[in-house]
DRENTI-854051 format. One line per 3 residues: their letters; for each residue x negated, y negated, z of C-alpha. Coordinates in pm, whole numbers. Example, Ala and Ser with C-alpha at 12.3 -4.5 7.8 and 13.67 -1.06 7.14 Angstrom:
as> -1230:450:780; -1367:106:714
end
This chain:
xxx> 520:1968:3729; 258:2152:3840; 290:2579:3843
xxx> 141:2815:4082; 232:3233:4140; 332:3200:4538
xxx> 343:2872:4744; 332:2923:5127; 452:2603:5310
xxx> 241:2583:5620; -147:2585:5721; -92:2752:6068
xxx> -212:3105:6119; 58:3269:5987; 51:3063:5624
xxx> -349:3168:5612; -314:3510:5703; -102:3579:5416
xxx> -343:3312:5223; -576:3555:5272; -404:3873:5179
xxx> -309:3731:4884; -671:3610:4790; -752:3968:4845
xxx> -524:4064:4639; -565:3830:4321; -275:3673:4365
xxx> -275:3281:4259; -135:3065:4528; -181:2717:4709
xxx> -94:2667:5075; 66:2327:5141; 44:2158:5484
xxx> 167:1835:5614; -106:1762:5818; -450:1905:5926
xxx> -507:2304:5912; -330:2403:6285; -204:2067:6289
xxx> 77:2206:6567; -212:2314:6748; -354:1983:6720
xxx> -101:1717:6826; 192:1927:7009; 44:2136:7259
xxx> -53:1980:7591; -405:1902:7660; -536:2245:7951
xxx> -338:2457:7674; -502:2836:7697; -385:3135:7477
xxx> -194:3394:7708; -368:3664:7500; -713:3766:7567
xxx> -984:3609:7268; -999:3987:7128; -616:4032:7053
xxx> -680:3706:6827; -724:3895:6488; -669:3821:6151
xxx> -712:3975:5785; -1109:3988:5796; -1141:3873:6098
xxx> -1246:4003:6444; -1341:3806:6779; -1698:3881:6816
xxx> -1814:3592:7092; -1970:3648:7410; -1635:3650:7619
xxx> -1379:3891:7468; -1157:3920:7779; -1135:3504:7854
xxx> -861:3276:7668; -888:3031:7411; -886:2692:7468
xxx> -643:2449:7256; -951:2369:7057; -1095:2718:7008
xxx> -767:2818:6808; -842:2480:6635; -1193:2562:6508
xxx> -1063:2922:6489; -887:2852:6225; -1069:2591:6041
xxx> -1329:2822:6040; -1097:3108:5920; -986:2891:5601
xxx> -1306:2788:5515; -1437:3195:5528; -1226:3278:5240
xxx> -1233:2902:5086; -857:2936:5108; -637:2680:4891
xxx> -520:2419:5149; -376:2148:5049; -359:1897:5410
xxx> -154:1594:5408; 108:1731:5166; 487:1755:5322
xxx> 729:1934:5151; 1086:1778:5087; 1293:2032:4890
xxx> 1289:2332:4789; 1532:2460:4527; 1558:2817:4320
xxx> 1555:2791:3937; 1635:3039:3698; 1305:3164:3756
xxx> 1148:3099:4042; 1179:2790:4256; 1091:2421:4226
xxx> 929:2254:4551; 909:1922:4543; 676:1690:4792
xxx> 561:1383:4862; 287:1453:4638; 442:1531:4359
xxx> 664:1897:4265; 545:2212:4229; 695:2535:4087
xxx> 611:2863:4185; 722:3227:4186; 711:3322:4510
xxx> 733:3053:4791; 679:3183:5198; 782:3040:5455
xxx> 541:3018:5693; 627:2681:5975; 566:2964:6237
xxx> 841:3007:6577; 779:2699:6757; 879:2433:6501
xxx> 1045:2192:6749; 1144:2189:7115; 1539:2272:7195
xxx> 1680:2080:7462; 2036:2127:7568; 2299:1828:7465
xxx> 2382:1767:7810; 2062:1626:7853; 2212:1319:7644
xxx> 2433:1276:7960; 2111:1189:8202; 2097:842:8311
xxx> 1813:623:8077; 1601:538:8349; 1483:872:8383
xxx> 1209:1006:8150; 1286:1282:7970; 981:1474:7804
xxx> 944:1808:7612; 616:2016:7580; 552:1894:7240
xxx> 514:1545:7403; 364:1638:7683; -57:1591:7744
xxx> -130:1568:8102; 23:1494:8415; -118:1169:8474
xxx> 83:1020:8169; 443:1072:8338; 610:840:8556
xxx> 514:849:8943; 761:1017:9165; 903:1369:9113
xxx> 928:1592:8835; 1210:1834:8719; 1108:2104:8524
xxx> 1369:2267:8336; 1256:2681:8233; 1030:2919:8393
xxx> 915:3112:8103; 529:3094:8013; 538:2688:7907
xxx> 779:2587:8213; 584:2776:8506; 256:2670:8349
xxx> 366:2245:8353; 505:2337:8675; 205:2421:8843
xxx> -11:2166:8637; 196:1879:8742; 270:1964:9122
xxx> -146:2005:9161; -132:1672:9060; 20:1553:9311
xxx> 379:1514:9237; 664:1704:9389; 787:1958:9131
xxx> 1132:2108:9094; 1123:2412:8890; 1489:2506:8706
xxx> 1516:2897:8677; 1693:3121:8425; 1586:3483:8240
xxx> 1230:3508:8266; 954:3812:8253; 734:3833:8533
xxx> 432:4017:8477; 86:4060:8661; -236:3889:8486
xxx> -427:4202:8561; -335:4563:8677; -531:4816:8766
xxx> -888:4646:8672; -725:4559:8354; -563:4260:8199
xxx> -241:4361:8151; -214:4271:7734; -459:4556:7736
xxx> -246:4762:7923; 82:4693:7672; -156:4711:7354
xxx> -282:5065:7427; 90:5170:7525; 205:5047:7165
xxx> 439:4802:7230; 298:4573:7029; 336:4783:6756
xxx> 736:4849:6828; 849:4796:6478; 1195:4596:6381
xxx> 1377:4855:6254; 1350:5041:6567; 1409:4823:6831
xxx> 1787:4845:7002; 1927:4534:7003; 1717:4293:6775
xxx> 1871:3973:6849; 1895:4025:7224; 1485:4089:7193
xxx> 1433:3768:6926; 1602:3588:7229; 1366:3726:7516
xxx> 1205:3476:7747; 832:3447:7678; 593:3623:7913
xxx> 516:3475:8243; 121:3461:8247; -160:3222:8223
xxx> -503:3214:8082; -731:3100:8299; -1134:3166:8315
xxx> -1031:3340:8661; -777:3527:8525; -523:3448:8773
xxx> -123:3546:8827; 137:3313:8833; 470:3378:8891
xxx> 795:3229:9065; 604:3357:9403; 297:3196:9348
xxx> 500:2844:9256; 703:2904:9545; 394:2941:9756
xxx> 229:2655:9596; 512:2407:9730; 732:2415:9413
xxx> 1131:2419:9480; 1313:2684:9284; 1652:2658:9172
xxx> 1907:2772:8952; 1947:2770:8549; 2075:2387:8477
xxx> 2413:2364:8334; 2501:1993:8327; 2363:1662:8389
xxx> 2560:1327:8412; 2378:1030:8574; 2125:1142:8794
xxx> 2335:1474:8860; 2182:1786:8734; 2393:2105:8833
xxx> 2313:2459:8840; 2407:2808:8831; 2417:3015:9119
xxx> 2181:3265:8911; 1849:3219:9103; 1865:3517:9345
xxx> 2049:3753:9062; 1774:3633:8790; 1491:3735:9030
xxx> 1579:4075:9153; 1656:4182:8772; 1283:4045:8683
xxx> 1139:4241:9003; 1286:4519:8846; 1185:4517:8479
xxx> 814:4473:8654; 869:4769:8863; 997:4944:8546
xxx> 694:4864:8319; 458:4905:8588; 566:5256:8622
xxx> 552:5311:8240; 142:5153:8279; 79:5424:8611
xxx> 247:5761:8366; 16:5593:8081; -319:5583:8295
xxx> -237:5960:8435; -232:6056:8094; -551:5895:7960
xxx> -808:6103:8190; -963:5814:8269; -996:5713:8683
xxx> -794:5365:8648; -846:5230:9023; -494:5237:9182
xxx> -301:4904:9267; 11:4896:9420; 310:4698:9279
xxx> 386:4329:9339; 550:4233:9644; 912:4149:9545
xxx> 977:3809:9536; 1191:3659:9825; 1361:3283:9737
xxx> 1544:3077:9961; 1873:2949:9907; 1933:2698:9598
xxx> 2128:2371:9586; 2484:2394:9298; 2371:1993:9240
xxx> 2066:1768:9273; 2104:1382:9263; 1745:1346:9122
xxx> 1749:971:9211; 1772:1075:9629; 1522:1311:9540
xxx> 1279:1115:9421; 1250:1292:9077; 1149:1050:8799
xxx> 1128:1281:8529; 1292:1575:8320; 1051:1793:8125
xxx> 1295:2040:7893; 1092:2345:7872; 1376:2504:7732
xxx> 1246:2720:7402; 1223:2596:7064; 1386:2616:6767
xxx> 1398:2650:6387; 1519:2369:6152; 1473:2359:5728
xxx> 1643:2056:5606; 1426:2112:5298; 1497:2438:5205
xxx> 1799:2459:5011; 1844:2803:4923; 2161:2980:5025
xxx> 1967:3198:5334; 2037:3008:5654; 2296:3144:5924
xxx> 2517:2948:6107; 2238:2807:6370; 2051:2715:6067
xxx> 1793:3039:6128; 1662:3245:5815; 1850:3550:5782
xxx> 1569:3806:5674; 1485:4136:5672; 1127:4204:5786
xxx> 1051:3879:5630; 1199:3953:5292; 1551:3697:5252
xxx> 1794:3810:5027; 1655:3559:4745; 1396:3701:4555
xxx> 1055:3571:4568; 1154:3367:4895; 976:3524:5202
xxx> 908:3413:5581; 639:3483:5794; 497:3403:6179
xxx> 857:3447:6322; 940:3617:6673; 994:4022:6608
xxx> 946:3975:6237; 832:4297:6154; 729:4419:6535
xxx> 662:4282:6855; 341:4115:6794; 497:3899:6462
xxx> 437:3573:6641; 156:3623:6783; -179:3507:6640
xxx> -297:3902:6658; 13:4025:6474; -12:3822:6156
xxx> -263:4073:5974; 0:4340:5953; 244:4147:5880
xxx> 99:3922:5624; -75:4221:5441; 285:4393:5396
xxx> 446:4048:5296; 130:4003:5031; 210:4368:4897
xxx> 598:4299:4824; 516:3996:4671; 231:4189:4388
xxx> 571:4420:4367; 762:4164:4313; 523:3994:4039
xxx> 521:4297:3857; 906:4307:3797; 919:3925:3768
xxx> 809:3732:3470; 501:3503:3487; 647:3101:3472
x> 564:2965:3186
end
C-alpha cells in the first residue's frame, strides 16, 4: 500500500490544473491516468477536431496562450502538445498507463486500488472531465444490424463509413459539425434536430466568445444561476473553429444540401420516427439569438468604443419534415448518435451518486469529505468545462482541500 495526501484520477486538463494548484500549494499528490496525458483527446475525438474557443480563452494555472495566432482554434493536436507541454512545465506527478478499479473510503481517508497496485490517500478528485462516454438512446438497439451505427468517439473521418447516406442524429456543436464534414464528402446527409443554440462565429468585427467573455457570462457563478439543472442540460453551442472563422448553423446546412428533420423518437428496422418539433425548435433558437444579440448591441453602446454595426441573422426558414424515414428507401447506410455524453463511475464506490449515476456535488465539494470533482459542466460557473475555466476552479478546489488537510489527520 502505497500513501499519498490527494490522488486526482485523470490526466486531462482538468486533473492537471488542479495538479498544478496543488504543486503550488505544497500539497503532496500523484495524478493517475489510464492512458497517455489527454489521452481522450488522443483516441476519441475525430480527426479535423478544432476547439470552438479561440487559442487565447485556453488558460490554465501559469499558463497563458502567447503564439502568433491568438484569435484561430486549436487543432486536435495543439490541445495534445498543449498539455504535454503544460505537465512537463511544472514536472507534474503523472502516472500514464495506470487505471483505477475501486475506490473505497476508510476510516481515514480512502483506499484506491488499480491495476498497478492500491494506493491510499487523503483527498482523492475526481477529475474524468464531462465527456466520459457517448449517450445514445436505447431505441437505437431497435435499428436493423445492417446499418452502421457510429458515435463521435468512434468516429475519424468520413471516408471510413459505409457508402450511401448518413443519418445524423443532434445538431448541437458535434452533430452540425459531422454533418457538414460528411455531406462535403460526398454523401447525402440527414441531420436529426432537437434544442440547440445558434449563435454567429463573429459579430460585430468580433468573434463572438469575445463578445460573451467581456459580458461575464463566463463568469456566471453556480450559486446564482436560476435553474441549475435545466443549464447543466443545455445543448452545446452551435459554432465551429475554422482558420476562416466561419458560421454554421441549421441555415447554412440547409443551404449546403443537408435535410433537416425532427428530434428522433424511435427506431425499429430501418424506421426512424420523429417529433414534429423542427419548426417549434427553430423559432425558439432564432429567438434566444435575437435575445443575446441585443444584450451584445446594449454592451457595445456602453463600452465607448465604435463596434462597426451588423445587423441580426436572417431567421431561419425550414421546410416541412417527414413523422418517419425508412432509411433503407433512402439510401441511408449509417446512424451517427451525436446525442451528448454521459457520466459513468463503476469504480467509485462511495455513497455520492444520484439516481442517473451523476455525482451529486456542490461546487465540486461531495458530501464525503476529502472526495472532490472537477472539469464538470457548470461546476462552479459557466466556463467549468471548458479548458479556460479550469484555473478558477481548480485553484478554489486546491484551497478546500489545504482546509481540509488542516482539520484532517495526516495517514499514517
Amino acid at each position: 500500500m502505497r500513501f499519498t495526501d490527494t490522488l486526482i484520477v485523470g490526466g486531462g486538463q482538468a486533473g492537471l490544473a488542479l495538479s498544478r494548484s496543488l504543486t503550488e500549494r505544497g500539497v503532496e499528490h500523484i495524478v493517475l491516468e489510464r492512458g497517455r496525458i489527454g489521452e481522450r483527446w488522443r483516441s476519441e475525438r475525430w480527426d479535423s477536431l478544432r476547439l470552438l474557443t479561440p487559442r487565447w480563452q485556453s488558460r490554465l494555472p501559469g499558463f497563458r496562450y502567447a503564439g502568433p495566432d491568438p484569435d484561430g482554434y486549436m487543432t486536435r493536436d495543439e490541445v495534445v502538445t498543449l498539455l504535454e507541454s503544460y505537465a512537463a512545465s511544472f514536472d507534474a506527478p503523472v502516472r500514464c498507463g495506470v487505471t483505477v478499479e475501486g475506490v473505497r473510503p476508510l476510516d481515514e481517508g480512502y483506499e484506491v486500488r488499480t491495476d498497478g497496485g492500491s494506493w491510499r490517500s487523503r483527498n482523492v478528485v475526481v477529475a474524468t472531465g464531462e465527456c466520459m462516454a457517448a449517450a445514445v438512446p436505447p431505441f437505437a438497439a431497435g435499428l436493423a444490424p445492417h446499418l452502421q451505427q457510429v458515435v463521435p468517439t468512434r468516429y475519424r473521418q468520413p471516408e471510413a463509413l459505409p457508402t450511401g447516406g448518413v443519418l445524423v442524429v443532434g445538431a448541437s456543436a458535434t452533430g452540425l459539425q459531422l454533418a457538414a464534414e460528411i455531406h462535403r464528402s460526398g454523401r447525402p446527409v440527414t441531420l436529426s434536430v432537437g434544442r440547440h443554440t445558434r449563435l454567429p462565429r463573429t459579430y460585430r468585427g468580433r468573434d463572438v466568445i469575445a463578445w460573451l467573455e467581456d459580458m461575464g457570462v463566463f463568469d456566471e457563478r453556480a450559486e446564482d444561476v436560476r435553474d441549475l439543472a435545466a443549464s447543466r442540460a443545455q445543448p452545446s453551442l452551435q459554432l465551429v473553429g475554422t482558420p476562416e472563422r466561419v458560421t454554421l448553423d441549421l441555415g447554412v446546412a440547409q443551404d449546403m444540401g443537408i435535410h433537416l428533420v425532427g428530434r428522433t423518437t424511435s427506431a425499429r428496422g430501418s424506421t426512424v420516427r420523429f417529433e414534429d418539433n423542427l419548426v417549434e425548435d427553430v423559432v425558439a433558437a432564432d429567438a434566444k439569438l435575437a435575445r443575446l444579440l441585443a444584450r451584445i448591441d446594449a454592451h457595445a453602446a456602453r463600452s465607448g468604443v465604435a463596434w462597426p454595426h451588423e445587423p441580426h441573422p436572417d431567421r431561419i426558414d425550414v421546410f416541412e419534415a417527414p413523422e418517419a424515414l425508412d432509411l433503407d428507401r433512402a439510401g441511408i447506410r449509417t446512424v451517427l448518435w451525436a446525442t451528448g455524453f454521459r457520466r459513468a463511475y463503476p469504480w467509485l464506490h462511495v455513497p455520492v451518486l444520484d439516481a442517473r449515476g451523476e455525482i451529486v456535488h456542490d461546487r465540486g465539494v461531495t458530501t464525503a469529505p476529502g472526495l472532490y470533482v472537477v472539469g464538470l459542466r457548470l461546476l462552479r460557473r459557466r466556463s467549468s468545462s471548458f479548458i479556460d475555466g479550469q484555473a478558477r476552479d481548480a485553484e478554489e478546489i486546491a484551497d478546500h482541500i489545504v482546509e481540509h488537510r488542516a482539520a484532517v489527520p495526516a495517514l499514517t
